[in-house]
KEKE-457820 format. One line per 5 residues: number of its first residue (from 1); their letters; for each residue y, x, z of N, C-alpha, C. Coordinates in Angstrom, 2 decimals, padded with zeros to 5 digits. Example, Ala and Ser with C-alpha at 12.3 -4.5 7.8 and 13.67 -1.06 7.14 Angstrom:
BEGIN
1) as) -005.69 013.19 007.80 -004.50 012.30 007.80 -003.30 013.20 007.80; -002.25 012.85 007.08 -001.06 013.67 007.14 000.03 012.90 007.87
END
This chain:
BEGIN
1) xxxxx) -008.44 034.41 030.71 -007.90 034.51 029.38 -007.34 033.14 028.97; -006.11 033.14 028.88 -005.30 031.59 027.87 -004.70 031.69 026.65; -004.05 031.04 026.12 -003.65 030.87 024.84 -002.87 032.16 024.53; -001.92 031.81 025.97 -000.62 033.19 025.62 -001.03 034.59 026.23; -002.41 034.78 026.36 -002.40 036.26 026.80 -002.74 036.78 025.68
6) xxxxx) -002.67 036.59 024.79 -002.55 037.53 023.73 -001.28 037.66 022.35; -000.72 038.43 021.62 000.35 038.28 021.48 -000.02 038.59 019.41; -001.60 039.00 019.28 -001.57 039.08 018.06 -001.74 037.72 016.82; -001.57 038.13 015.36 -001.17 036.96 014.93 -002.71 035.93 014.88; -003.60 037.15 014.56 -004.86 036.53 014.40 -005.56 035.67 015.73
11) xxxxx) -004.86 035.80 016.81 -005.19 035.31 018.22 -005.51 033.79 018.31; -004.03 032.57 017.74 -004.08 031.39 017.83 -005.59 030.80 017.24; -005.78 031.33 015.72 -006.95 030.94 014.83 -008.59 031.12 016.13; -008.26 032.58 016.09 -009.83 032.89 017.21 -009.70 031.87 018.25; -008.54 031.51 019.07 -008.88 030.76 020.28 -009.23 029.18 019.91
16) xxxxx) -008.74 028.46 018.55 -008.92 027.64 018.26 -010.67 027.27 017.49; -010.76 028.48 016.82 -012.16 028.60 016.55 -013.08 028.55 017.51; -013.18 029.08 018.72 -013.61 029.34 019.89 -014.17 028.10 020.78; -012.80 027.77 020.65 -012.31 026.51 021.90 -012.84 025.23 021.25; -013.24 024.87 019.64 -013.27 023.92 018.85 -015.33 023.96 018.98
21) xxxxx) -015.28 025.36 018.95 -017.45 025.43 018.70 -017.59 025.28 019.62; -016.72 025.78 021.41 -017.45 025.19 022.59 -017.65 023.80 023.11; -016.34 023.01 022.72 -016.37 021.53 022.65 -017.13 020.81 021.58; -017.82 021.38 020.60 -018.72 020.35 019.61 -019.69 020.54 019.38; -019.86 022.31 019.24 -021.47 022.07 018.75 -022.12 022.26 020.46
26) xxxxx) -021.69 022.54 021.41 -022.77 022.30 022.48 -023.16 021.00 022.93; -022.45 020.04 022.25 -023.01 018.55 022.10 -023.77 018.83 021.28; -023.52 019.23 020.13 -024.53 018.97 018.95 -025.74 019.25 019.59; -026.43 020.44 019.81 -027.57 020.90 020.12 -028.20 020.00 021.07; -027.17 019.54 022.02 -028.02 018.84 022.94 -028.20 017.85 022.74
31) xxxxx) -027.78 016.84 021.39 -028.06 015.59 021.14 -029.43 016.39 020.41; -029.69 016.94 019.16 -030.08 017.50 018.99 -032.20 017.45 019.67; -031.46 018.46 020.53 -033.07 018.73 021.65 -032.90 017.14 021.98; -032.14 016.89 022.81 -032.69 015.49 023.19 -033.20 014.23 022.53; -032.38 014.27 021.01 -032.73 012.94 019.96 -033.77 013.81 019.91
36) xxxxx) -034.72 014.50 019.67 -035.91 014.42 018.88 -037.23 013.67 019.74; -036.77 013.24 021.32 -037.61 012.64 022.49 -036.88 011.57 022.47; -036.37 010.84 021.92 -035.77 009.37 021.62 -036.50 008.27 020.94; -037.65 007.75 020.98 -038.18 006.80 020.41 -036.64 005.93 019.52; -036.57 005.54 017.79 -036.02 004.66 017.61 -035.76 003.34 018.16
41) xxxxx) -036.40 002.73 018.54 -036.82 001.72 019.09 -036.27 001.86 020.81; -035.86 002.29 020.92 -035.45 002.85 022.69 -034.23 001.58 022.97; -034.07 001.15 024.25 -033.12 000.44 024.33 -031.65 001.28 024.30; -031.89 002.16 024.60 -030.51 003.51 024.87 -029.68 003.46 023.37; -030.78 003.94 022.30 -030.38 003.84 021.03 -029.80 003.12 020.45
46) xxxxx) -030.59 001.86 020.96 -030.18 000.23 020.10 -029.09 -000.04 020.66; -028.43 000.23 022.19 -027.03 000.20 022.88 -026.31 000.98 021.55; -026.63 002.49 021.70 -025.40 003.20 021.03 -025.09 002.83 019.63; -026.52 002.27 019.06 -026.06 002.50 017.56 -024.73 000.71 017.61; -025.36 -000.49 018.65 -024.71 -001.54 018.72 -022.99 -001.28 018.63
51) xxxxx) -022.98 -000.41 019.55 -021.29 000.02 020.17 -020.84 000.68 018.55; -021.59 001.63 017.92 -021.00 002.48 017.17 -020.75 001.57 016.24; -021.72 000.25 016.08 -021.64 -000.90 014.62 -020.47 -001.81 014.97; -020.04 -001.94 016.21 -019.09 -002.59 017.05 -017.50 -001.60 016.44; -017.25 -000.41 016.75 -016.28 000.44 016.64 -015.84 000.41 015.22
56) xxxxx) -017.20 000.30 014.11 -016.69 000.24 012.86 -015.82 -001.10 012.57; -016.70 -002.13 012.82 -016.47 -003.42 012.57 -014.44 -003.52 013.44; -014.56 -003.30 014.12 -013.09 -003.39 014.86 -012.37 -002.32 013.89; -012.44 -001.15 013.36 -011.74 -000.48 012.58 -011.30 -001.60 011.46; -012.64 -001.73 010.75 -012.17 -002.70 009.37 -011.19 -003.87 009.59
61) xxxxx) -011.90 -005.00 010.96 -010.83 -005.82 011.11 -009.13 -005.18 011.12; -009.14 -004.31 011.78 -007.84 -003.79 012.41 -007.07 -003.53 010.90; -007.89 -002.60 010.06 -007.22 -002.48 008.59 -006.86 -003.90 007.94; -007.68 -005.08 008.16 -007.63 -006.09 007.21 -006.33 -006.77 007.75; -006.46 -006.56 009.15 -005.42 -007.62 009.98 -004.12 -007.54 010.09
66) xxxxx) -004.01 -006.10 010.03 -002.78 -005.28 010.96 -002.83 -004.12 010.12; -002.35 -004.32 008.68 -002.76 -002.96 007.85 -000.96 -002.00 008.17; -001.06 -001.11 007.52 -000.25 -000.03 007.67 000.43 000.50 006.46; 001.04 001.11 006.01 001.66 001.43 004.54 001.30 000.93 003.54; 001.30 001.23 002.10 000.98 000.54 001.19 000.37 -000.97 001.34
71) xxxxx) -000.61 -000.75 002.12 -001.88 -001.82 002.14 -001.35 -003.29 003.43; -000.23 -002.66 003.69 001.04 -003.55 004.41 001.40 -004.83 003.42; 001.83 -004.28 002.22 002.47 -005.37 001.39 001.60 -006.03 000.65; -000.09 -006.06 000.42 -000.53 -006.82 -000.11 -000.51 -008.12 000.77; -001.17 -009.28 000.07 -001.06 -010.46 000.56 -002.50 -010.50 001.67
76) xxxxx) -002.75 -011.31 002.73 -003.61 -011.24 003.43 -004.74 -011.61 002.71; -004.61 -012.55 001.84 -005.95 -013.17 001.14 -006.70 -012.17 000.67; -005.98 -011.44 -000.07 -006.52 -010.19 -001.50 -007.17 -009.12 -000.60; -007.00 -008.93 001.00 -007.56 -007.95 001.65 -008.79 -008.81 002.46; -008.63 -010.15 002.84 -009.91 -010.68 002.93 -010.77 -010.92 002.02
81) xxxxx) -010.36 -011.45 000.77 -011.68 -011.92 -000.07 -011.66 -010.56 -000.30; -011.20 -009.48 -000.65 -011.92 -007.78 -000.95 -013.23 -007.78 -000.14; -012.92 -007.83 001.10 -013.86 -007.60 001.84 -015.02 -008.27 002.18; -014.77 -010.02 001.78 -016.25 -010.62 001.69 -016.73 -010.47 000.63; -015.46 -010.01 -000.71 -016.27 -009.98 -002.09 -017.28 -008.81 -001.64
86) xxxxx) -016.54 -007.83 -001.23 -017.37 -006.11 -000.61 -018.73 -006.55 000.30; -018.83 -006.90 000.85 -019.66 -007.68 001.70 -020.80 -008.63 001.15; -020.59 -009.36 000.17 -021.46 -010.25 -000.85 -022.20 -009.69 -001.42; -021.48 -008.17 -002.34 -021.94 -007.14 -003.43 -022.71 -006.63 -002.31; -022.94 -006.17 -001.36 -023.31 -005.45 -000.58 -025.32 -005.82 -000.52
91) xxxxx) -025.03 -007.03 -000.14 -026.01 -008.45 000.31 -026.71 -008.47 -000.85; -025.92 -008.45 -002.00 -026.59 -009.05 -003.68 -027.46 -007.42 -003.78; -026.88 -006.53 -003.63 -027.38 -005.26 -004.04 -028.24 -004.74 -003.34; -029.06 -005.50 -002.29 -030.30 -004.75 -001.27 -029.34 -003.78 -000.46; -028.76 -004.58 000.33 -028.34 -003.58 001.27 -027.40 -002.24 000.54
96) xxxxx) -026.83 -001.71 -000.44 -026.72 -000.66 -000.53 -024.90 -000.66 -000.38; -024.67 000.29 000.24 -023.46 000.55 001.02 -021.99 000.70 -000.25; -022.69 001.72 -000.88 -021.50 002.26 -002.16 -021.12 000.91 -002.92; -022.03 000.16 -003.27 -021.98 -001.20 -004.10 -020.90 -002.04 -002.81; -021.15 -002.68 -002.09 -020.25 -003.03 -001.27 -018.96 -002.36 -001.49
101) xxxxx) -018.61 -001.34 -001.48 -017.50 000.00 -001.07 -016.53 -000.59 -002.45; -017.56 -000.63 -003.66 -017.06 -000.16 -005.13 -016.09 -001.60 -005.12; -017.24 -002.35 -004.92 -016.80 -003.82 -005.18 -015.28 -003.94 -004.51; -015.11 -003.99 -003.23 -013.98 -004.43 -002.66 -013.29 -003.72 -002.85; -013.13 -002.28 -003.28 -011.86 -001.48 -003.66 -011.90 -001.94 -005.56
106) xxxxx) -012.72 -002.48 -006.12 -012.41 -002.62 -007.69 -011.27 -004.11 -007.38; -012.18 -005.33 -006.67 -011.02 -006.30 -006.54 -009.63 -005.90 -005.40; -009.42 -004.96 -004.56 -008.26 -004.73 -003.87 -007.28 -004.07 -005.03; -008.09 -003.18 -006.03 -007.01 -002.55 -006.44 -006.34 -003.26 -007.84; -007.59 -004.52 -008.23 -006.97 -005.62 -009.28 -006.21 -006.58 -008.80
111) xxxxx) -006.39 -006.40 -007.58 -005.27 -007.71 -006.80 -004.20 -006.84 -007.13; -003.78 -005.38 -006.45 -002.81 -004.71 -006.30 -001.86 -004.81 -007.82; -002.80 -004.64 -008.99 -002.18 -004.28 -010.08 -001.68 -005.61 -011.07; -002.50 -006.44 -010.65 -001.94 -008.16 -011.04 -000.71 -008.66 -010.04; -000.27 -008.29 -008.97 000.97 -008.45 -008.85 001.90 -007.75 -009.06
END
């Protein structure tokens, strides 16, 4: 059975529905069964969660550095200090993520509107 052996309209949706739950959730489950025999503390973990804190961190640089539409024409400064201001608030506020978030989008978007 492939894409084009079938010719009805409802066909594309089912094979995509199909084809989308066999590629994701049979990961899911098996992270799943398997994370629940994962000590936190595992070196395996502390790898993945490293790489995954790694992948973010390279996203943000990549936005700050090498931004893309709109966020193209601000000045470089106003997208760095956003982000250590975001980063400071973050630190000042016990760790809490949204406070960081709020902060550097309240000064990105007062930089934006003061020029």
């Amino acid at each position: 059975m492939t894409y084009f052996s079938n010719d009805a309209w409802w066909w594309p949706f089912f094979f995509i529905l199909i084809a989308g739950w066999l590629a994701t959730d049979a990961w899911r489950y098996l992270g799943v069964y398997l994370g629940g025999r994962i000590r936190d503390d595992s070196e395996m973990l502390v790898l993945v969660r490293a790489i995954a804190t790694a992948l973010v961190a390279a996203v943000i640089g990549n936005l700050i550095l090498f931004p893309s539409g709109e966020l193209a024409s601000t000045p470089a400064a106003l997208r760095i200090g956003a982000a250590v201001a975001g980063f400071a608030a973050y630190h000042i506020a016990r760790k809490t993520v949204i406070v960081g978030i709020i902060v550097a989008e309240a000064i990105l978007l007062a930089g934006l509107y003061a020029l």
